[in-house]
C-alpha positions as CSV (number, residue, x, y, z in Angstrom):
1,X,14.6,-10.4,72.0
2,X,12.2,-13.7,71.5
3,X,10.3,-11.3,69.6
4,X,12.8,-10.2,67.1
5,X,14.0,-13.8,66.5
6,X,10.7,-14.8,65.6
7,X,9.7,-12.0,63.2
8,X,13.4,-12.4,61.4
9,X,12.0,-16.6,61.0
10,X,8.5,-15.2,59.7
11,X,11.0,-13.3,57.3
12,X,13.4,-15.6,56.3
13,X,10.4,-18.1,55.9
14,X,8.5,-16.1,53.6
15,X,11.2,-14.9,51.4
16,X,11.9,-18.6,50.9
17,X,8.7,-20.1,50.0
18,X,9.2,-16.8,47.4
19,X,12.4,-17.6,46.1
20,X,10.5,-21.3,45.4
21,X,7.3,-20.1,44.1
22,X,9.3,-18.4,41.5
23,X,11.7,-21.3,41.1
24,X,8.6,-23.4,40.4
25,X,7.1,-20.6,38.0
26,X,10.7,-20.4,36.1
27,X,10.8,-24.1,35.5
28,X,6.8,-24.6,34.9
29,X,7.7,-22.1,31.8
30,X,10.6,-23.7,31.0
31,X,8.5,-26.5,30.3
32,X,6.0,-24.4,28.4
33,X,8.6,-23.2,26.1
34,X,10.7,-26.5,25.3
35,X,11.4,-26.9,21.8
36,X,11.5,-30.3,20.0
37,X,15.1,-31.2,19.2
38,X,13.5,-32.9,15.6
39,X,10.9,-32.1,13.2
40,X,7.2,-33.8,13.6
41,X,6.9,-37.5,11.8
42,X,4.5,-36.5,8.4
43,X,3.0,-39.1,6.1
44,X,3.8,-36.3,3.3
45,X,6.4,-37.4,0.0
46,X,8.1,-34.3,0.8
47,X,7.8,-30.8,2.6
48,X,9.3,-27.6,3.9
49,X,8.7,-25.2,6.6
50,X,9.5,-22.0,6.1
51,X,9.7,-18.6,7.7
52,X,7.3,-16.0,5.7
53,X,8.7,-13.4,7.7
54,X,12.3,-14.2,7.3
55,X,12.8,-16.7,4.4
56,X,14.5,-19.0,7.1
57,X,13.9,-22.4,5.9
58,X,13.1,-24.3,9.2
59,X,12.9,-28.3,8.5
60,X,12.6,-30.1,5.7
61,X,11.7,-33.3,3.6
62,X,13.0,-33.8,-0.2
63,X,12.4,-30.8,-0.5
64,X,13.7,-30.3,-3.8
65,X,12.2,-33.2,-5.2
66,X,10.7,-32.6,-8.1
67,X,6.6,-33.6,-8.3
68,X,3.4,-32.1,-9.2
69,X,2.1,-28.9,-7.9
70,X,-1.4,-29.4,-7.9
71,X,-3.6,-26.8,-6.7
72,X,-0.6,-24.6,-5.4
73,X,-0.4,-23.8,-8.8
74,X,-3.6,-21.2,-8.8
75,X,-1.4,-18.8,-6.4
76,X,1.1,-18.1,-8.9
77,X,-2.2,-17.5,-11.2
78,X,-3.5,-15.5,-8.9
79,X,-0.2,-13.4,-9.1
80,X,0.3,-13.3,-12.5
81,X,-3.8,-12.1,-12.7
82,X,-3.5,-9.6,-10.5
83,X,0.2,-8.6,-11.7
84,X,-1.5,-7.6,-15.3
85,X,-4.6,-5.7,-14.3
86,X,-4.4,-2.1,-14.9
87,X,-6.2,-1.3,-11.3
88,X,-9.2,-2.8,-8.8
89,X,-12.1,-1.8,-11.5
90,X,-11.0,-4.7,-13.2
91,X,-12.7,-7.0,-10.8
92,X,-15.7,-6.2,-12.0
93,X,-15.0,-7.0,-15.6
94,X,-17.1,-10.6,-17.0
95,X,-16.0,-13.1,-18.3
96,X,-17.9,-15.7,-20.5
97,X,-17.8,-19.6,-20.5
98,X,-16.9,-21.0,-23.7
99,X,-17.2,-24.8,-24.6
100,X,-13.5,-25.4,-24.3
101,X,-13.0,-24.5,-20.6
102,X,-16.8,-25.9,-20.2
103,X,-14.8,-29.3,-20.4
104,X,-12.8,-28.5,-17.3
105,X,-15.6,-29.1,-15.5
106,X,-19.0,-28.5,-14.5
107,X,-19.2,-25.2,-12.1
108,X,-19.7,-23.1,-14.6
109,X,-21.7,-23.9,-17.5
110,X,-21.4,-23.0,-21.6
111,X,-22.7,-19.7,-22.2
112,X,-22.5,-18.4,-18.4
113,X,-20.7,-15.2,-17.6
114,X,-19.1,-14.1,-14.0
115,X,-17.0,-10.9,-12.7
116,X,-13.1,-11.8,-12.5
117,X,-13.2,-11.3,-8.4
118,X,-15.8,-13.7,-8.1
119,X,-13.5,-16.2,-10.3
120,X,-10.6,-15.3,-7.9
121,X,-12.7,-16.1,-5.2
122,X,-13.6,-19.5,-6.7
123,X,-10.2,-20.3,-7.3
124,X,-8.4,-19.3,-4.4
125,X,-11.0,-20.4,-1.7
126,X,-13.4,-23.2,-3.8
127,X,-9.6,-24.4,-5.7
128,X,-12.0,-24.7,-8.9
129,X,-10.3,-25.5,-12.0
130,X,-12.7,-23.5,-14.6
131,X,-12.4,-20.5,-12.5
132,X,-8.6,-20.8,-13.1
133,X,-9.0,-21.5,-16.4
134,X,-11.0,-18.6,-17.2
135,X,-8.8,-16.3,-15.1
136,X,-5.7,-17.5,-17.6
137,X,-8.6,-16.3,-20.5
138,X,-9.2,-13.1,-19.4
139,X,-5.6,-12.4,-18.0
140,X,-3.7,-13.2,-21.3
141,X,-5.0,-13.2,-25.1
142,X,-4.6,-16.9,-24.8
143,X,-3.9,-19.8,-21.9
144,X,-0.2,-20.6,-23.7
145,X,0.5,-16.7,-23.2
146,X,-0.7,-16.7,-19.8
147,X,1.3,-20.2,-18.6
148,X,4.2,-18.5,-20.2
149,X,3.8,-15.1,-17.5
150,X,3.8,-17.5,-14.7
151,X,7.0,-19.4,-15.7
152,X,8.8,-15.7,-16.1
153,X,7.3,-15.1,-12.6
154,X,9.1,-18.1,-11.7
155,X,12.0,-16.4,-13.0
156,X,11.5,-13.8,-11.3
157,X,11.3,-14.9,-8.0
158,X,14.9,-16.9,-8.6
159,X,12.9,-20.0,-8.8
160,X,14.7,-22.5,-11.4
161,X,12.8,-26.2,-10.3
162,X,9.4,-25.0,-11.4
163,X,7.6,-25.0,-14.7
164,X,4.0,-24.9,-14.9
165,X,2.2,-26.2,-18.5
166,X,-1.4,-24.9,-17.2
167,X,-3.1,-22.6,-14.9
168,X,-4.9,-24.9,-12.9
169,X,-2.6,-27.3,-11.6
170,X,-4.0,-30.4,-13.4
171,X,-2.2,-33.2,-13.6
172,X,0.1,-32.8,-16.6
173,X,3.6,-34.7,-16.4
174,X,5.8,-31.8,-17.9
175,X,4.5,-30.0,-15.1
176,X,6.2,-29.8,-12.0
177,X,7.4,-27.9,-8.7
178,X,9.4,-28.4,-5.5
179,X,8.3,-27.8,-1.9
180,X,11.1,-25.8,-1.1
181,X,9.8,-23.4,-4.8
182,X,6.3,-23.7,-3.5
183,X,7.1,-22.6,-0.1
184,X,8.4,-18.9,-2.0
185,X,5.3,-18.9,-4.4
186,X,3.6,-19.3,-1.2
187,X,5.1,-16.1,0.8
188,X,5.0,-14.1,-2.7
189,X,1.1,-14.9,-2.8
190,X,0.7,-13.7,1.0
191,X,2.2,-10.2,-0.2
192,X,-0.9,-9.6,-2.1
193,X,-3.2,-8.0,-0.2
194,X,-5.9,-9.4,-2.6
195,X,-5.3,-12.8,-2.6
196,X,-4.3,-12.6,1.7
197,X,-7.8,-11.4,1.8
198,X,-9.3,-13.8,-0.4
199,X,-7.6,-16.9,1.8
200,X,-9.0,-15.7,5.2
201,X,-12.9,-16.3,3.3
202,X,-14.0,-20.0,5.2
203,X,-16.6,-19.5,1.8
204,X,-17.6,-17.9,-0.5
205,X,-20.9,-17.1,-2.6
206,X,-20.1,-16.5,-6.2
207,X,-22.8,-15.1,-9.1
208,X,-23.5,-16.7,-12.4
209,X,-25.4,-15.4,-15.3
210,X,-26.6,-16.9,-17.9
211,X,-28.5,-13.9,-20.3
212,X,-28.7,-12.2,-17.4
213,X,-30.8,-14.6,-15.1
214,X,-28.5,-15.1,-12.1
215,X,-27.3,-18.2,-10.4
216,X,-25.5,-18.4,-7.1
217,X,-22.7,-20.8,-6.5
218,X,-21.2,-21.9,-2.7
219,X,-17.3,-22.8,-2.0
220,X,-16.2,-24.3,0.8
221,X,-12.3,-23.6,1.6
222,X,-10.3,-26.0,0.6
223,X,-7.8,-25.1,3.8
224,X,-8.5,-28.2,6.7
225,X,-6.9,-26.0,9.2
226,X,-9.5,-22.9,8.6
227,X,-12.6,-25.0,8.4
228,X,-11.7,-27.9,10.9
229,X,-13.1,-29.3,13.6
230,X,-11.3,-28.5,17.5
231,X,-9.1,-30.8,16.6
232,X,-8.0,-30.0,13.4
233,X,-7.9,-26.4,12.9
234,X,-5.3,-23.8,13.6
235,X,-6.4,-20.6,15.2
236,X,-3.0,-18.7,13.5
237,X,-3.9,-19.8,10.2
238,X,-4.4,-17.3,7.7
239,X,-5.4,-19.7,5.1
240,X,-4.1,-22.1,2.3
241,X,-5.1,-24.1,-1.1
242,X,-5.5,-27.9,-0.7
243,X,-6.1,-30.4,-3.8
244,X,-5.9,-33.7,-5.0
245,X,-3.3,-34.1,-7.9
246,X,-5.5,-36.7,-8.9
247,X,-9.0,-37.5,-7.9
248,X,-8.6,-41.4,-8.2
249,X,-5.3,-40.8,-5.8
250,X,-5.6,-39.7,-2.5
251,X,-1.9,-37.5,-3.0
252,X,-3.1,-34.4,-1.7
253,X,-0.6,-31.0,-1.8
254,X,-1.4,-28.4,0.7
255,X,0.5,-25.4,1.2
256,X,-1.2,-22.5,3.8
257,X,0.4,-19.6,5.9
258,X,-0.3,-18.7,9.8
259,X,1.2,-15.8,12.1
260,X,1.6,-16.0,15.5
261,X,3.0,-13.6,17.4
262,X,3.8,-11.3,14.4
263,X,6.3,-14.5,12.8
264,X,5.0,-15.9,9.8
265,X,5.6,-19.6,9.1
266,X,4.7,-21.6,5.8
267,X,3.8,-25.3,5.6
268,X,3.8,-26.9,2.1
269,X,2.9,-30.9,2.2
270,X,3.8,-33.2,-1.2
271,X,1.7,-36.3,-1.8
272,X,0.1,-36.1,2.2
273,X,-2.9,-38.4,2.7
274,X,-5.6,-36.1,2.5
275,X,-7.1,-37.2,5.9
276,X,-3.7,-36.2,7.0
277,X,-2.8,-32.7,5.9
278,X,-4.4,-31.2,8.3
279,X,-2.9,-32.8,11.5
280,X,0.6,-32.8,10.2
281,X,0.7,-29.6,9.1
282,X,-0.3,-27.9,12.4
283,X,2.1,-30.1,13.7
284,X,4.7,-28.4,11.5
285,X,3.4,-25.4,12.0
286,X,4.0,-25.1,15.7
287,X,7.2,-26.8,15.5
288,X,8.6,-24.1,13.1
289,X,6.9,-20.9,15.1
290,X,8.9,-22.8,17.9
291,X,12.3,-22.8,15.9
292,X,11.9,-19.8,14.3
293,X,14.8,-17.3,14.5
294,X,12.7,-14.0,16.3
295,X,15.6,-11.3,15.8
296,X,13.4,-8.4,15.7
297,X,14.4,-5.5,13.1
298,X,11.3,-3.6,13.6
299,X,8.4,-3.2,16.2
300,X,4.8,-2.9,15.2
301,X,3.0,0.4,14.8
302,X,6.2,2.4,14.0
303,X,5.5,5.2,11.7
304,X,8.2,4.7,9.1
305,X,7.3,7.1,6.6
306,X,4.4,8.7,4.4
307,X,2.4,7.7,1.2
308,X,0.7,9.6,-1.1
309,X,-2.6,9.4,-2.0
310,X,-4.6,10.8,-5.3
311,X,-7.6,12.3,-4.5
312,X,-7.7,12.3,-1.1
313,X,-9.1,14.7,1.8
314,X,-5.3,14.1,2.6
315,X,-2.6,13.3,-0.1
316,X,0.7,12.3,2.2
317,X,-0.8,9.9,5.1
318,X,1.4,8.8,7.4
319,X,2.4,4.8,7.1
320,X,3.0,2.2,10.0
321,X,3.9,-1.0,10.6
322,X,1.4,-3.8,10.6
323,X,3.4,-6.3,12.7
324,X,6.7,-6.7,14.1
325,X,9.9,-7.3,11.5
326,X,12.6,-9.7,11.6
327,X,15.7,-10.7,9.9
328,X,17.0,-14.0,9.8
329,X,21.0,-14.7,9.4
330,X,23.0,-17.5,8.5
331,X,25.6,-18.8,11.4
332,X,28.6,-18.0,9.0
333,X,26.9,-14.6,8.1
334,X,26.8,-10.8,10.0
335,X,24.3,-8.9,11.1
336,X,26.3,-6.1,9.0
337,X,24.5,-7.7,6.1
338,X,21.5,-6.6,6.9
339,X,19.3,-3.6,5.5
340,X,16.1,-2.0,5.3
341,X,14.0,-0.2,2.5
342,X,10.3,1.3,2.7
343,X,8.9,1.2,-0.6
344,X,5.7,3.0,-0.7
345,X,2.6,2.3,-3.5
346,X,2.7,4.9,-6.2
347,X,-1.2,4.2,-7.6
348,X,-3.0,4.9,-4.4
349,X,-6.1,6.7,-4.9
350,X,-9.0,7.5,-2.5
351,X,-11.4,6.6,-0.8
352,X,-9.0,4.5,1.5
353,X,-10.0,2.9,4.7
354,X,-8.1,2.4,8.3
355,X,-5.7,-0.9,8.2
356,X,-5.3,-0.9,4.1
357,X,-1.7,-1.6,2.7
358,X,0.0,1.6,1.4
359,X,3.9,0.2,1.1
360,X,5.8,-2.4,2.2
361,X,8.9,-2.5,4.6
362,X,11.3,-4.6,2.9
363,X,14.2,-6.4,5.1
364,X,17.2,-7.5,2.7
365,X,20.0,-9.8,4.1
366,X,23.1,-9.7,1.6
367,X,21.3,-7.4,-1.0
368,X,18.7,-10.1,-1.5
369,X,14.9,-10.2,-0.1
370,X,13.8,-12.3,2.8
371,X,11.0,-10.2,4.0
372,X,8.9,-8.0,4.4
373,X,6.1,-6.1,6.9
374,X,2.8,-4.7,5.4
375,X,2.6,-0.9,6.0
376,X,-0.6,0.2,6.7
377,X,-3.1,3.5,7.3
378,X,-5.2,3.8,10.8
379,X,-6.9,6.6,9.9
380,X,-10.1,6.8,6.5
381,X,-8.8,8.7,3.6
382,X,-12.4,9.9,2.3
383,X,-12.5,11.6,-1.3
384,X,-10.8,15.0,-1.6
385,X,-12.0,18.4,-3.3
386,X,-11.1,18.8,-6.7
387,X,-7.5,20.0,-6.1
388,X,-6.9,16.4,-4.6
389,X,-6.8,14.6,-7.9
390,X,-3.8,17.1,-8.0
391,X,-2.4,15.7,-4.7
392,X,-3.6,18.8,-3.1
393,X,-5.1,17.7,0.4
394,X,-8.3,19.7,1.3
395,X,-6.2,21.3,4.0
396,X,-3.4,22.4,1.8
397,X,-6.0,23.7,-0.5
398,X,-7.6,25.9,2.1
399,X,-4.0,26.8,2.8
400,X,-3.4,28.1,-0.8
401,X,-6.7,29.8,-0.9
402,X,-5.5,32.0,1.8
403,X,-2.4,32.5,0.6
404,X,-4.2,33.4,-3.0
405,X,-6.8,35.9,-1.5
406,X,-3.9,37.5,0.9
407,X,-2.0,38.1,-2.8
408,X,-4.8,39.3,-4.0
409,X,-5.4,41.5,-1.5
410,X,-2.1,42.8,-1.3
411,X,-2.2,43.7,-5.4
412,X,-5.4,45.3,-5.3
413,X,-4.1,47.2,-2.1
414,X,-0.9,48.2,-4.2
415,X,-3.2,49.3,-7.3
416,X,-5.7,51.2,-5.3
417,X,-2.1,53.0,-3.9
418,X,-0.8,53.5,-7.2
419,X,-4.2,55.3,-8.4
420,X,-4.5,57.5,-5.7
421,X,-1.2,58.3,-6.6
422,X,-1.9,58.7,-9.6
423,X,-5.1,60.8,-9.3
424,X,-3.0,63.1,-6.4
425,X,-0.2,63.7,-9.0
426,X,-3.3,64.7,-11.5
427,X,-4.8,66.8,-9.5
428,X,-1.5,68.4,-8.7
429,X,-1.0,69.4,-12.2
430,X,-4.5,70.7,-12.3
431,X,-3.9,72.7,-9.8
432,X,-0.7,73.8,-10.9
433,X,-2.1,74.8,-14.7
434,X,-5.3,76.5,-12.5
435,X,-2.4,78.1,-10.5
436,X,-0.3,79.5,-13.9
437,X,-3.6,80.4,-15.8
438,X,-4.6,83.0,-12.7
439,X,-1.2,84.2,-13.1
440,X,-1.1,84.9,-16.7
441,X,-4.6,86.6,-16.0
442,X,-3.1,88.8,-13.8
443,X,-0.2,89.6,-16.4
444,X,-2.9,90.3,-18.7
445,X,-4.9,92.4,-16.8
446,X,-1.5,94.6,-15.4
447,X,-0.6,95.4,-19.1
448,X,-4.6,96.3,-19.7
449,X,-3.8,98.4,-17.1
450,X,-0.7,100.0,-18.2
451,X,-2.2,100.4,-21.6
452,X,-0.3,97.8,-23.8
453,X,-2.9,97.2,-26.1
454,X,-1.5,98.8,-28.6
455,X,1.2,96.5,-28.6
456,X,-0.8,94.2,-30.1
457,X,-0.7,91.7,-27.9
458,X,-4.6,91.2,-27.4
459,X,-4.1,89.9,-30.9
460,X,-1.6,87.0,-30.2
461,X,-2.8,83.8,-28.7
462,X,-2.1,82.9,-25.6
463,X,1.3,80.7,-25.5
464,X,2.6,78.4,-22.7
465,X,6.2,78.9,-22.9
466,X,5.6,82.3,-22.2
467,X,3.6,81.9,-19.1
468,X,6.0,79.5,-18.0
469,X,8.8,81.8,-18.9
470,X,7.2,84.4,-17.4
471,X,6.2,82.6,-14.0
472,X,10.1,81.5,-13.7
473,X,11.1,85.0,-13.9
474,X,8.5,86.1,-10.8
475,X,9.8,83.2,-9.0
476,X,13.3,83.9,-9.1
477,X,12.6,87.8,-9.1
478,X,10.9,86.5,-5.1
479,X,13.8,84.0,-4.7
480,X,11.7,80.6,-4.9
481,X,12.7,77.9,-6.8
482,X,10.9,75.3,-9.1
483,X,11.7,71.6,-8.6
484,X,10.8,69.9,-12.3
């Protein structure tokens, strides 16, 4: 009996000092996971934070304050660049320095010539003026043309307190932007799969060439969080644009893009010391992953559909999620309101490679856009046979070749029939004449016999009818008949 108390104690015991373990476990998360009831104190004019994923805005500053983009500007040129080149070859077009944007600054020099991806590069990660300058060039058959396609972008994106007046973001004071406007030029830009690329680069290494003698120019990204020190960078960023709207000013605007956990959250700063940006954005940045509404629509890696591909090994690939989805409703709103649309790239051509974007998966809440997930490949779309450019995959055209030589097959099998037949039916008749020419010799020699020569009839030719005729009249004289 002592013995069965004292192993139901050891039980009791044990399941108790569980029970608090866990307790202890629950609450040490608890503490993990507490979310600030306000936003991070910033030095910044004004700000937003806002969900890439959803198009939640998060916390805020004057955000619709009105002030100068800076070098935020150079996504939408980015954009508009991208938005007018006929396909990828174009990055390896040149473009030339002429003394007008040899003025902007001193990168590039008068006379010197680079490829419009290395310009990208130079703009997006070095946030150089000339580069963005000659990208306007290039893009448009003149700057004014090209500033114009960024203000209809503008439109386009629903975007009615911005107007740009150059491609560069200098300061010019009929040129302005809000955070909150520069927060959705931000999320568009991170759609690109270019210029997402192109902000992940810490530098880059860009070639100049002046009659054809080369030159090689370094940029350091102009994102704190991507290049920082322990302290100041942001292992979730994906990257950003930082400038000075003015160099004799330290009013810096920054506006960059990290993921964690599949959410996206953007950070645009107004005016921020530039010493600054760096620790008050991250700060924003893990207060709004932390406020973030995670109502997932989606899960990542779900095949949601197929694209096609010209000139591939394989012409219909199959199309997956590259992260998780989520959807993002107002308190006053319904879930009802929300639906989905997988819109699939019509230009793809091969050779592509595992993790490229083929589509998007678009998540609309009240008809309008909030989000979207990058669809993507995971397996290498290599270069097809000739059929391909057709979008006839290799397979289906080993498929059709079979089905082509069985057809062909089958009609030579039905001629070859048909002219045995035809030879059978020949040699029928042959035989048949062979058969009515013995008879008629036989007629003739039975009236040799019988002496009907003098009938005259070894005079008359010899007639057909009659040895038909004649023939007919044995037959039915023995009872057989003839089938015509």
């Amino acid at each position: 009996m002592v013995a069965i108390i004292s192993v139901i104690l050891i039980l009791v015991t044990t399941i108790g000092y569980i029970a608090l373990f866990d307790s202890y476990a629950d609450s040490r998360d608890e503490a993990k996971t507490v979310v600030p009831s306000k936003a991070p104190s910033v030095s910044a004019t004004s700000y937003m934070v806002m969900s890439g994923s959803t198009s939640e805005k998060i916390a805020a500053k004057h955000a619709d304050r009105k002030m100068q983009p800076g070098r935020i500007t150079m996504l939408m040129a980015a954009m508009v660049a991208i938005d007018n080149m006929y396909n990828d070859a174009e990055l390896k077009n040149t473009v030339e320095t002429g003394p007008t944007i040899a003025e902007y600054g001193k990168t590039f020099k008068e006379g010197e010539s680079a490829t419009v991806g290395s310009l990208l590069d130079a703009m997006l990660v070095g946030g150089d003026i000339q580069a963005a300058e000659l990208i306007a060039k290039y893009s448009a058959s003149s700057r004014e043309i090209f500033v114009n396609e960024m203000n209809s972008k503008c439109m386009e994106l629903g975007l009615i307190d911005t107007f740009f007046t150059n491609a560069s973001g200098r300061y010019d004071i009929n040129q302005y932007s809000t955070a909150s406007d520069l927060a959705v030029i931000t999320q568009a830009a991170f759609r690109y799969q270019l210029i997402k690329d192109t902000l992940t680069k810490k530098n880059v290494t860009v070639t100049a060439f002046m009659n054809k003698k080369p030159r090689e120019i370094t940029f350091e990204s102009t994102d704190p969080l991507l290049t920082g020190n322990e302290k100041t960078a942001y292992q979730y960023v994906k990257g950003g644009i930082l400038g000075l709207v003015d160099e004799s000013v330290n009013a810096a605007q920054f506006a960059a893009a990290a993921t964690k956990d599949d959410m996206e959250i953007i950070v645009v700063l107004m005016d921020s010391n530039k010493e600054n940006a760096a620790a008050e954005a991250k700060a924003l940045f893990e207060y709004g992953d932390a406020k973030a509404t995670k109502n997932t629509i989606v899960k990542k890696g779900k095949m949601v559909g197929h694209a096609r591909v010209r000139g591939g090994a394989s012409t219909r690939v199959p199309a997956y999620t590259e992260s998780k989805g989520f959807a993002y409703v107002p308190p006053e709103g319904s879930e009802s309101l929300i639906q989905t649309q997988v819109s699939m790239y019509d230009d793809l051509e091969a050779p592509l490679k595992k993790g490229d974007k083929v589509g998007e998966f678009q998540i609309y809440v009240a008809d309008e856009l909030k989000g979207t997930v990058d669809l993507i490949i995971k397996d290498d779309v290599p270069v097809g046979w000739f059929p391909s450019k057709y979008y006839i995959s290799n397979a289906g055209a080993v498929t059709g070749g079979i089905i082509l030589f069985l057809l062909l097959a089958f009609l030579l099998r039905v001629r070859h029939v048909k002219r045995r037949r035809e030879k059978r039916r020949a040699a029928m008749r042959r035989a048949k004449i062979r058969e009515l020419a013995m008879m008629q010799l036989e007629i003739d020699a039975d009236r040799k016999r019988r002496d009907w020569s003098g009938t005259g009839y070894d005079t008359m030719p010899l007639r057909t009818t009659d040895i038909r005729r004649e023939a007919l009249e044995e037959n039915e004289r023995k009872g057989g008949r003839r089938h015509r």
